[in-house]
C-alpha positions in Angstrom: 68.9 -37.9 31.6 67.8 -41.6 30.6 66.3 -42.2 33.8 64.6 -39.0 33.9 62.8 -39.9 30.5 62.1 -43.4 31.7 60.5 -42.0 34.8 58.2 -39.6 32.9 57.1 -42.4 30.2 54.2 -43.2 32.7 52.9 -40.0 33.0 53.3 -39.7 28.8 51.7 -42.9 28.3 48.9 -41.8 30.1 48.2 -38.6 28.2 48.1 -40.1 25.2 45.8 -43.0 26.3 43.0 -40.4 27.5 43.4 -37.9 24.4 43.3 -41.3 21.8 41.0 -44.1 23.9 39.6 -41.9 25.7 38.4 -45.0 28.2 34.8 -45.3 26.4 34.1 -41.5 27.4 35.7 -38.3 25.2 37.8 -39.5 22.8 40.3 -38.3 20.1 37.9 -36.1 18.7 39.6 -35.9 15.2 43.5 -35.7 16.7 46.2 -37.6 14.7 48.1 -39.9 16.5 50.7 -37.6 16.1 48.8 -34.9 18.3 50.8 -33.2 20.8 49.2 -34.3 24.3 50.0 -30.4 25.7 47.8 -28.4 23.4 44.6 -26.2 24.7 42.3 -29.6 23.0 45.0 -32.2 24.6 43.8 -30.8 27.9 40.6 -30.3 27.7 39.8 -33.6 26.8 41.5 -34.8 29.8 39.8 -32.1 32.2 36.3 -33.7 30.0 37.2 -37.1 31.3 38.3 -36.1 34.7 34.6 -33.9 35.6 31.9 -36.1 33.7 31.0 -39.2 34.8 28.6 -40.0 31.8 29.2 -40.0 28.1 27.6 -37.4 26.4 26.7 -36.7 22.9 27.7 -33.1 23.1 31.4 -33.5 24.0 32.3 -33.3 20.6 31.1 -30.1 20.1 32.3 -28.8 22.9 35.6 -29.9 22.2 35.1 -27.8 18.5 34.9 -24.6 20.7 38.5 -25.9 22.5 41.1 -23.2 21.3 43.4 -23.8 18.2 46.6 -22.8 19.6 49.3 -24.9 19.8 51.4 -26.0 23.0 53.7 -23.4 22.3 51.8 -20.3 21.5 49.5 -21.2 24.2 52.2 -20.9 26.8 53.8 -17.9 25.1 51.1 -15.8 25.0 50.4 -16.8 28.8 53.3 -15.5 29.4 52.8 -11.8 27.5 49.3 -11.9 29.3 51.2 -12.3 32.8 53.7 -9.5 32.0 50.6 -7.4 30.4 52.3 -7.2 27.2 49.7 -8.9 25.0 48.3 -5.6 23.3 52.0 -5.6 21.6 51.2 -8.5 19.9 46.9 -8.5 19.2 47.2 -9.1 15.6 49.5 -12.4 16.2 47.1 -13.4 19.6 43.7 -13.0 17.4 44.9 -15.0 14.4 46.4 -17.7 16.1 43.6 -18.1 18.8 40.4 -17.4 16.4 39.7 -14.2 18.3 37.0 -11.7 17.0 39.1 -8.1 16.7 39.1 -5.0 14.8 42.2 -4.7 12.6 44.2 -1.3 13.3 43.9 0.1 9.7 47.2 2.2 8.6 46.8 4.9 5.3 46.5 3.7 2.0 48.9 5.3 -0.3 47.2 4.0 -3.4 46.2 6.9 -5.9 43.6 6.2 -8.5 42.9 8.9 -11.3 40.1 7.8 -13.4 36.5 5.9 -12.4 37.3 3.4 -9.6 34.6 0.2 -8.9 35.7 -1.1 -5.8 33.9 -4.7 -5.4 35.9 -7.0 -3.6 38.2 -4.5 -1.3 37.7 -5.0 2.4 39.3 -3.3 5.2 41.2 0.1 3.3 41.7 3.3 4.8 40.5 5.8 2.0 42.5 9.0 2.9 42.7 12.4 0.7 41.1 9.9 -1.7 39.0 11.8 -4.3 40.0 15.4 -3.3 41.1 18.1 -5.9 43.3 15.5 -7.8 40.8 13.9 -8.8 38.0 16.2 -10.2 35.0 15.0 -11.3 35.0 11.2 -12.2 32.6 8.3 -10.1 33.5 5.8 -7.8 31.6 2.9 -7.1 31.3 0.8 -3.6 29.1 -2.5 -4.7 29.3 -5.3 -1.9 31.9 -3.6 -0.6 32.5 -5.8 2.7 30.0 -7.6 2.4 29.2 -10.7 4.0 32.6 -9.8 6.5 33.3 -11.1 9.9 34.8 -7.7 10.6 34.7 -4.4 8.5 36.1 -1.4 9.9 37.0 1.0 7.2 37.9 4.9 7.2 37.1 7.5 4.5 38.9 10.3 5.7 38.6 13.6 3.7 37.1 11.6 0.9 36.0 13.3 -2.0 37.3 16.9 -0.5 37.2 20.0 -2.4 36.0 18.0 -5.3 34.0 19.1 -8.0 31.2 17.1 -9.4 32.5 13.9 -7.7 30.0 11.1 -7.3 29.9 8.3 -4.9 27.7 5.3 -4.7 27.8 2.9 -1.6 25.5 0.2 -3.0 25.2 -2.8 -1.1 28.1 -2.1 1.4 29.1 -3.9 4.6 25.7 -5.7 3.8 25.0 -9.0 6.4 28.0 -8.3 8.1 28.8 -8.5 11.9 30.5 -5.9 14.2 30.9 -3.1 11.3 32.8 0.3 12.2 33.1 3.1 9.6 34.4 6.5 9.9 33.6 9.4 7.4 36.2 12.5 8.7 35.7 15.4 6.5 34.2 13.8 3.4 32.9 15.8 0.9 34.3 19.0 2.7 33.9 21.6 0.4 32.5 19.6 -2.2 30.9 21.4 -5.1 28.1 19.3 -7.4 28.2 15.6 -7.4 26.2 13.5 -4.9 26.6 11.0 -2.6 24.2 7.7 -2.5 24.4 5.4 0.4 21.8 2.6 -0.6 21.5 -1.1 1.2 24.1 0.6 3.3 24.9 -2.2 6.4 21.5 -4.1 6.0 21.4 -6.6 8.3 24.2 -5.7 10.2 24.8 -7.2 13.9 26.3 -4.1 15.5 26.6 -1.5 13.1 28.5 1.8 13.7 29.0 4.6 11.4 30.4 8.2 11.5 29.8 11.0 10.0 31.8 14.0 11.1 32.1 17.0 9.5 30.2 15.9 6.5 29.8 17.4 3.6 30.5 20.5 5.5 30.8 23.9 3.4 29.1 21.9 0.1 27.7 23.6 -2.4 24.8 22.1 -3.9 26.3 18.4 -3.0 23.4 15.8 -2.8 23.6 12.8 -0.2 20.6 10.1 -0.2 20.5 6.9 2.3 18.4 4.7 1.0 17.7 1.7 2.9 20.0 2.3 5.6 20.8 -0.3 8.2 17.7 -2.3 6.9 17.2 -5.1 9.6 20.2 -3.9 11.3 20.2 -5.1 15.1 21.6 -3.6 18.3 24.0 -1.4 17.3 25.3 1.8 18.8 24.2 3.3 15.4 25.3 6.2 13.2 26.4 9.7 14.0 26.2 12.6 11.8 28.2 15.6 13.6 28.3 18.5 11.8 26.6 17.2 9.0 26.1 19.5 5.9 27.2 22.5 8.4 27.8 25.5 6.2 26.3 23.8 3.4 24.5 25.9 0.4 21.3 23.8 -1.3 22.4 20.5 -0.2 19.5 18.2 -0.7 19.4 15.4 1.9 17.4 12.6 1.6 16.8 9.2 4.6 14.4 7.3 3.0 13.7 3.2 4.6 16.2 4.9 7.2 16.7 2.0 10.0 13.7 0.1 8.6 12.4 -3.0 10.6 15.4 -2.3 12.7 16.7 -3.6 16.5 17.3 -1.2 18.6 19.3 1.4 16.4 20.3 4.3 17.6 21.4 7.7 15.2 22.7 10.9 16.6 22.6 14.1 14.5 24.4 16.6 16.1 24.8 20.3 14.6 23.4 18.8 11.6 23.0 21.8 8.8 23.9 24.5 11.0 24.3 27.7 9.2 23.4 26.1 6.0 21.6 28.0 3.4 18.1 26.4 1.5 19.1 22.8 2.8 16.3 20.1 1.7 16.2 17.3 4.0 13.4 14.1 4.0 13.2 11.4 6.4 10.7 9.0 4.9 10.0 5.7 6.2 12.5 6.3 8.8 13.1 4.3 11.9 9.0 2.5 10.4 8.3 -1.2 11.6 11.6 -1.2 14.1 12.0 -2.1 17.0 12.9 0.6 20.1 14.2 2.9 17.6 16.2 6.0 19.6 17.4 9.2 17.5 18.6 12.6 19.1 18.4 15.4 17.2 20.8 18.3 19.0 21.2 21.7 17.0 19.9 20.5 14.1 19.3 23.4 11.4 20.5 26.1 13.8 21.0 29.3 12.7 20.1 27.8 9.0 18.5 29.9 6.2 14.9 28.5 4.4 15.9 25.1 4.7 12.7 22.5 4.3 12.6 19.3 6.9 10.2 17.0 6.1 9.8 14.1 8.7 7.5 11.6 6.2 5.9 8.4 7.9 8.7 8.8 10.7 8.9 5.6 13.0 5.9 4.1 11.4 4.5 1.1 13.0 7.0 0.7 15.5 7.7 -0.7 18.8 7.8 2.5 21.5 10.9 4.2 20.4 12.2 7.5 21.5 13.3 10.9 20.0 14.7 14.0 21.3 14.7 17.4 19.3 17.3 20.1 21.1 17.6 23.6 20.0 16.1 22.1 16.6 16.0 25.1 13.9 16.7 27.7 17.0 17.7 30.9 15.3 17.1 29.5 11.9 15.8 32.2 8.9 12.1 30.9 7.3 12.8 27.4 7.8 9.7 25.1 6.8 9.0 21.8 9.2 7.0 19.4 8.7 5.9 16.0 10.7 3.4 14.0 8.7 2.6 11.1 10.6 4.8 11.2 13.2 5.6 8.3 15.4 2.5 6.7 14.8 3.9 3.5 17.1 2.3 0.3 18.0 2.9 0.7 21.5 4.1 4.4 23.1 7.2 5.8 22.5 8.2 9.4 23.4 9.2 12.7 21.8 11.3 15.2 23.5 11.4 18.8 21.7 13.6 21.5 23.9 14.3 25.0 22.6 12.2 23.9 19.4 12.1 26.7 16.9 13.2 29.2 19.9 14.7 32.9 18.2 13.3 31.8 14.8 12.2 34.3 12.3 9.5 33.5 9.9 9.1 29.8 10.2 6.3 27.7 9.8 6.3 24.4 11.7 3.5 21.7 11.2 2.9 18.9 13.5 0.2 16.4 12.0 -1.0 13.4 14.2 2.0 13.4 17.4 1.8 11.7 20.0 0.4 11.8 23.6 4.0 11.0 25.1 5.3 14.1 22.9 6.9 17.0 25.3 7.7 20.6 24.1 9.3 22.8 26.2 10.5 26.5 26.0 9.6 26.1 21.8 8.8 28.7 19.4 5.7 30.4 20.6 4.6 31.8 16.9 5.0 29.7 13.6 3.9 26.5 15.2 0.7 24.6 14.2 -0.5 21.3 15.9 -3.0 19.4 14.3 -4.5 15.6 15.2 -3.3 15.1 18.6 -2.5 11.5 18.0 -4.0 9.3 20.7 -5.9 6.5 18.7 -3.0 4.2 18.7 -1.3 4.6 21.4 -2.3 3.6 25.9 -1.5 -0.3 26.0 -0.7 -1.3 22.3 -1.5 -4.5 20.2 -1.1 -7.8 21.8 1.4 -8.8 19.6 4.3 -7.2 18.9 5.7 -7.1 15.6 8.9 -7.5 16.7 8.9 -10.8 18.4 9.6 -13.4 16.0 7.5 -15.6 14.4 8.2 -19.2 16.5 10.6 -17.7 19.0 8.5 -18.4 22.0 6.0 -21.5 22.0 3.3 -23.2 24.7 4.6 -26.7 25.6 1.4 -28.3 24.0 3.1 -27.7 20.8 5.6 -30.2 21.9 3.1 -32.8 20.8 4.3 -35.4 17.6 2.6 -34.7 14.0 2.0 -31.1 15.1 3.0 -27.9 13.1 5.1 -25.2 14.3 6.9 -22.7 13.1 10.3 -22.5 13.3 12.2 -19.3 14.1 15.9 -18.2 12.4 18.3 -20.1 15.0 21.3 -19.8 13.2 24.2 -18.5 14.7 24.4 -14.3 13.9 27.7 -14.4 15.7 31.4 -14.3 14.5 32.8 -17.6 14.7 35.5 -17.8 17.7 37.2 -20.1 19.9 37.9 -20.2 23.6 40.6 -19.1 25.5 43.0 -21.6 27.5 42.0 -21.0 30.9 45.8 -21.0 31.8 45.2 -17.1 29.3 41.8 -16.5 30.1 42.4 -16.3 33.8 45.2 -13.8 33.5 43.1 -11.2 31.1 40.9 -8.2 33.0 37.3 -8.9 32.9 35.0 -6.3 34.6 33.3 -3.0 34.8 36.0 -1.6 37.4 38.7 -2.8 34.4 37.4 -1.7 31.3 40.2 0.8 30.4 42.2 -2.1 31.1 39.9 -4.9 28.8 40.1 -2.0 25.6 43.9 -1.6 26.2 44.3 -5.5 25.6 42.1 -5.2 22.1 43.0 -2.4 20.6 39.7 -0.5 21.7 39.3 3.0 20.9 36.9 5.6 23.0 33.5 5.8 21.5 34.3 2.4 18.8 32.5 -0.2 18.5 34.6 -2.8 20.2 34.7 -0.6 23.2 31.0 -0.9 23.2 30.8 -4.4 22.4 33.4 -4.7 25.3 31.3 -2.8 27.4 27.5 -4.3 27.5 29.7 -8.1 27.6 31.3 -6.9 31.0 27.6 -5.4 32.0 25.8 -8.0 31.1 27.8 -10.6 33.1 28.0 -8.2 36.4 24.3 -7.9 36.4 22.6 -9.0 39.5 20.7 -12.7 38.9 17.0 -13.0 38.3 15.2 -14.4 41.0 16.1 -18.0 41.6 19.2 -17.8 39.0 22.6 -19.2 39.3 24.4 -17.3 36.3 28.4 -17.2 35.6 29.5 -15.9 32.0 32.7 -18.4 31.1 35.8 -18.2 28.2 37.2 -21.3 28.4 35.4 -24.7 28.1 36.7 -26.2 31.6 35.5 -22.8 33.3 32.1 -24.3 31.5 32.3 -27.5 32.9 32.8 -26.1 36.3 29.7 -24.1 36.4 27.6 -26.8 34.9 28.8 -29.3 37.6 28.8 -27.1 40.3 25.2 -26.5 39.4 23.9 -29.9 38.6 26.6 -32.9 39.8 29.3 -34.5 37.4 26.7 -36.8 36.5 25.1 -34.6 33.1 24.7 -34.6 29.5 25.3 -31.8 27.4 23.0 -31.0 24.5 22.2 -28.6 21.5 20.1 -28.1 18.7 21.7 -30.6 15.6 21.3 -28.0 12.6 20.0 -24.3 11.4 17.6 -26.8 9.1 13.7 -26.0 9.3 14.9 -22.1 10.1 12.8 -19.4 9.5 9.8 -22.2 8.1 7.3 -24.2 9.4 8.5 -27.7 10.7 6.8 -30.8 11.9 7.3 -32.4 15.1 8.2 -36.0 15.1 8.8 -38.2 17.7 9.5 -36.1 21.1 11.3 -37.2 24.5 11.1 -35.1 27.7 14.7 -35.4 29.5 14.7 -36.7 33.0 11.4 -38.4 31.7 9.8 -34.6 31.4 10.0 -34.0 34.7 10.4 -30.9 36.0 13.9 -30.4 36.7 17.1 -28.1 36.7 19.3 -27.5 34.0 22.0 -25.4 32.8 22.0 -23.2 29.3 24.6 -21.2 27.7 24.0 -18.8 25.4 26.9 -16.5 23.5 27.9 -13.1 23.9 29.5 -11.0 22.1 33.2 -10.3 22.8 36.7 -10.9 21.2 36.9 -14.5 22.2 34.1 -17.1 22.7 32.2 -16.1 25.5 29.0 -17.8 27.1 26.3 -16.5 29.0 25.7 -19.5 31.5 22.4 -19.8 34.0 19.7 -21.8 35.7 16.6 -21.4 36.6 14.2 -22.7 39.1 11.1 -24.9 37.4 11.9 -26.0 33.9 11.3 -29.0 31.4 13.9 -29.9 29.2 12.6 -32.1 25.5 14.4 -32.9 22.6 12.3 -33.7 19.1 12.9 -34.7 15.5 11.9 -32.0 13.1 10.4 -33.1 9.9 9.7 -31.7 7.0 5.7 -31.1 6.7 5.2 -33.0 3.3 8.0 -35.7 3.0 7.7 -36.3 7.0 11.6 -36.8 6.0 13.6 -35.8 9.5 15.4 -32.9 8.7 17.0 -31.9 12.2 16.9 -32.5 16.1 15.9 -29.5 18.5 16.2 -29.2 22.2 14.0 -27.1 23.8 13.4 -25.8 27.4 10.0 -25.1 28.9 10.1 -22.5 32.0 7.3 -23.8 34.1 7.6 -20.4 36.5 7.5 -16.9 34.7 6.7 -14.9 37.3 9.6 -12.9 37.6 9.5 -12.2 34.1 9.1 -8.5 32.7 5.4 -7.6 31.9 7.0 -6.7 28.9 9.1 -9.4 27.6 8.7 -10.9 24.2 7.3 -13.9 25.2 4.2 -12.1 26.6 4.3 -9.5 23.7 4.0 -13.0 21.2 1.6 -15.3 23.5 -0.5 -12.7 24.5 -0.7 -13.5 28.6 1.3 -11.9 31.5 4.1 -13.2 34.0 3.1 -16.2 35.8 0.0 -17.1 33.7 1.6 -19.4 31.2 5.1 -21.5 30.7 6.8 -20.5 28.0 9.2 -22.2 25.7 12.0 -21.9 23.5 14.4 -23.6 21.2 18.3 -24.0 21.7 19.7 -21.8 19.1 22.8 -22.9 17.1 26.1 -23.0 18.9 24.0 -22.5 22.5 23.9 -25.5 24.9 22.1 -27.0 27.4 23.1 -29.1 30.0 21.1 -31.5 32.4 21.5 -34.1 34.8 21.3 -37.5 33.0 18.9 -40.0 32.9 
């Protein structure tokens, strides 16, 4: 045994001389002497030192991306991923490696008999809460989840067969990231009381909600969302199924529904069927967003002298598109009316199938749709178009409102002492770590294994993660741009490889210092163009989305790489350092990409830059 250990002091010796000397290159990076020389962080900075042949000032914050597991869970949870047994322990895997997961909520048995204010709860299951035994009575939902990594919350049967129960959602899941909530039977059979759903998820990245079976069989219930998923971005949505179905006088209001949103999707399906003298408004739905998409299937079928008013409905937005099937079909004197109606900067589309079909008595009104609206097999009697909407609409405003402010920029503005302004760069994801590759290489990762990928996290059909899972594995698998070299990577030596594989071992890895000077206007102080502002080829990461950290890598042909000082316009005070990359060739860009939408040209007329946002990278060859 005592030679054994004498032969292997070498070899030990050696470890701990690259993770604490590092030989002038990647150092100890914070460890302790104590550090053991095994972990994910022990190896990485050897693999560092091994691959790059020049010091860079960005290994340290590579190495802050390294994963946090120790020697030992690192190789046991290698292990479970080789036998396929990691889904038995998630919870353990997610915690230990700074994953991004959804927790798997069990039932509450909590029971609460007078007024509840629920401030500071966070990730409950709310089942049978607020049924009969609790008549009457309000409960309260302020900053509920707010500001969370991950909310995922269920109100199932909530408030059911109560009577004059009132609910206010004020401020929930507000700036959060990757929210999922699920409303199963609430309200059901409700009589009285209301429900009042305001700054509900605004500014959410990914938010998901569902409605199902709501409200269903009320009786004179109320329900307003009011500023709902404000400044929300790319999320599969909400879904109302069955929505106020069977419902008598229920008075519905959306009003700054989706405003100034990303992408947002909503689905109401068999929304107030059968109801009796339902009131519905959608005011300022969907206005000032961006590719806005709502489907509309059976809603107010077979309903009795219900009034829809659709009020300033996708106002000001950027195309968008709405389908209407089987709207009001076989409804009883039921009142419609679109005022201002998808009055878009550029064209969206409408889609209205089976609209008013078998209706008796009903009086529809379209005012000012829109030349991309469709109506097939509608109602025949009872429905009045007026101001055929065209004035708008057939190439759209040279800007789009949706591009922000700084995002894209000419190289000129590259120039010292000149003003800029700066767009939000700070990081809207949830913080993660890598995976060891010795883990990362053993997990499924593609389209043809994505029953596989939602097995490992816990991923249910239709849920958010499994969408999140979903356009990752997509994105990744989609064919390169023309000229690209693209490899998406979760672990930092799988990042190293594609980096040196593209451009040598010879590189330097950069990224913007700070968020300071976000969202502001900024000076430029004094600038440097890498590679002496050559054109040149480099390598830039951006993050995905997905359970553990996971970068988007690529290169393209024909760009300029500078980093700047950013001052501060009165003080001329530095305030941070930004790297920037200049594509020289956008010819294979989309006509309608943002940068074109914001400059004002088209592909190949103009280069067009951008800044490194916070926790992106760029590599390139050193100088």
């Amino acid at each position: 045994m005592l030679k054994q250990f004498v032969f292997l002091l070498p070899f030990l010796s050696s470890l701990f001389h690259v993770v604490m000397a590092g030989g002038g290159r990647l150092t100890n990076g914070g460890f302790s002497s104590e550090m053991n020389p095994f972990t994910p962080k022990a190896s990485l900075v050897r693999y560092w030192n091994k691959q790059i042949q020049h010091q860079s000032p960005g290994s340290d914050f590579l190495l802050s991306k390294a994963s946090p597991l120790t020697a030992v869970a690192s190789a046991t949870f290698a292990k479970l991923a080789s036998e396929n047994a990691l889904p038995d322990r998630l919870p353990d895997f997610c915690s230990a490696a700074n994953l991004f997961c959804f927790p798997d909520l069990g039932p509450t048995l909590e029971k609460h008999s007078n007024d509840v204010k629920f401030s500071v709860y966070d990730q409950r299951n709310f089942t049978n809460y607020g049924g009969t035994i609790h008549p009457g009575g309000a409960d309260s939902f302020k900053k509920y989840s707010q500001n969370g990594n991950v909310v995922t919350d269920s109100f199932r049967r909530y408030s059911r067969d109560a009577a004059g129960h009132e609910d206010k959602f004020t401020g929930y899941a507000d700036n959060s990231n990757g929210v999922e909530e699920n409303f199963n039977s609430y309200g059901t059979s409700a009589t009285g009381g209301s429900g009042d759903f305001k700054n509900y998820q605004s500014g959410v990245n990914n938010p998901t909600s569902r409605f199902k079976a709501y409200a269903d069989d009320g009786n004179g219930r109320a329900q307003t969302f009011k500023t709902y998923a404000h400044e929300a971005n790319a999320g599969p949505g909400q879904s109302f199924i069955s929505y106020g179905k069977n419902g008598n006088g229920a008075p519905n209001e959306f009003s700054s529904y989706g405003v100034s949103s990303n992408v947002i999707g909503s689905d109401f399906s068999n929304y107030g069927e059968n109801g009796n003298a339902a009131n519905d408004t959608f005011k300022g739905y969907g206005g000032d967003g961006n590719v806005p998409r709502n489907n509309f299937k059976s809603y107010g079928a077979s309903g009795n002298a219900a009034v829809d008013t659709f009020l300033n409905y996708r106002d000001n937005a950027n195309v968008g598109d709405d389908s209407f099937s089987s709207y009001v079909k076989n409804s009883n004197f039921e009142k419609v009316e679109f005022v201002n109606y998808g009055k878009s900067i550029n064209p969206g589309s409408e889609s209205f199938t089976g609209y008013g079909k078998g209706a008796e008595g009903n009086k529809i009104d379209f005012k000012t749709y829109t030349q991309n609206s469709t109506f097939k097999d509608y109602a025949k009697t009872g429905v009045e178009f007026a101001k055929y909407n065209q004035s708008r609409l057939g190439g759209g405003k040279s800007v789009n409102k949706w591009v922000e402010p700084g995002k894209f920029f000419r190289e000129s503005m590259l120039k010292e002492g000149k003003l800029i302004w700066m767009p939000d760069i700070k990081d809207k994801m949830p913080r993660r770590s890598f995976l060891p590759r010795n883990i990362v290489s053993k997990l499924p990762f593609s389209t043809s294994k994505i029953a596989e990928i939602k097995r490992v996290f816990h991923a249910k059909d239709n849920s958010t993660m499994e969408g999140i899972i979903t356009d990752a594995v997509t994105e990744c698998e989609r064919s390169p741009t023309i000229g690209e070299t693209k490899r998406c990577v979760g672990s930092a030596e799988d990042m190293i490889d594609f980096a040196t594989l593209v451009l040598g071992r010879s590189v330097v890895l950069r990224t913007t210092e700070s968020v300071a000077g976000s969202k502001q206007k900024v000076m430029i102080g004094k600038v440097k163009g890498i590679n002496g502002g050559r054109v040149t080829k480099s390598v830039s990461c951006h993050q995905s989305l997905y359970p553990y950290l996971l970068y988007y890598c690529h290169s393209v042909p024909k760009v300029r790489v500078y980093e700047s000082d950013l001052l501060d316009p009165k003080s001329k005070a530095k305030i941070n350092h930004g790297i920037a990359i200049c594509h020289m060739d956008t010819s294979a860009w989309g006509v309608n990409h943002g940068a074109f939408m914001s400059l004002g040209s088209r592909p190949g007329q103009i280069e067009v830059c951008h800044w490194i946002f916070e926790n992106d990278m760029n590599w390139a060859i050193a100088d």
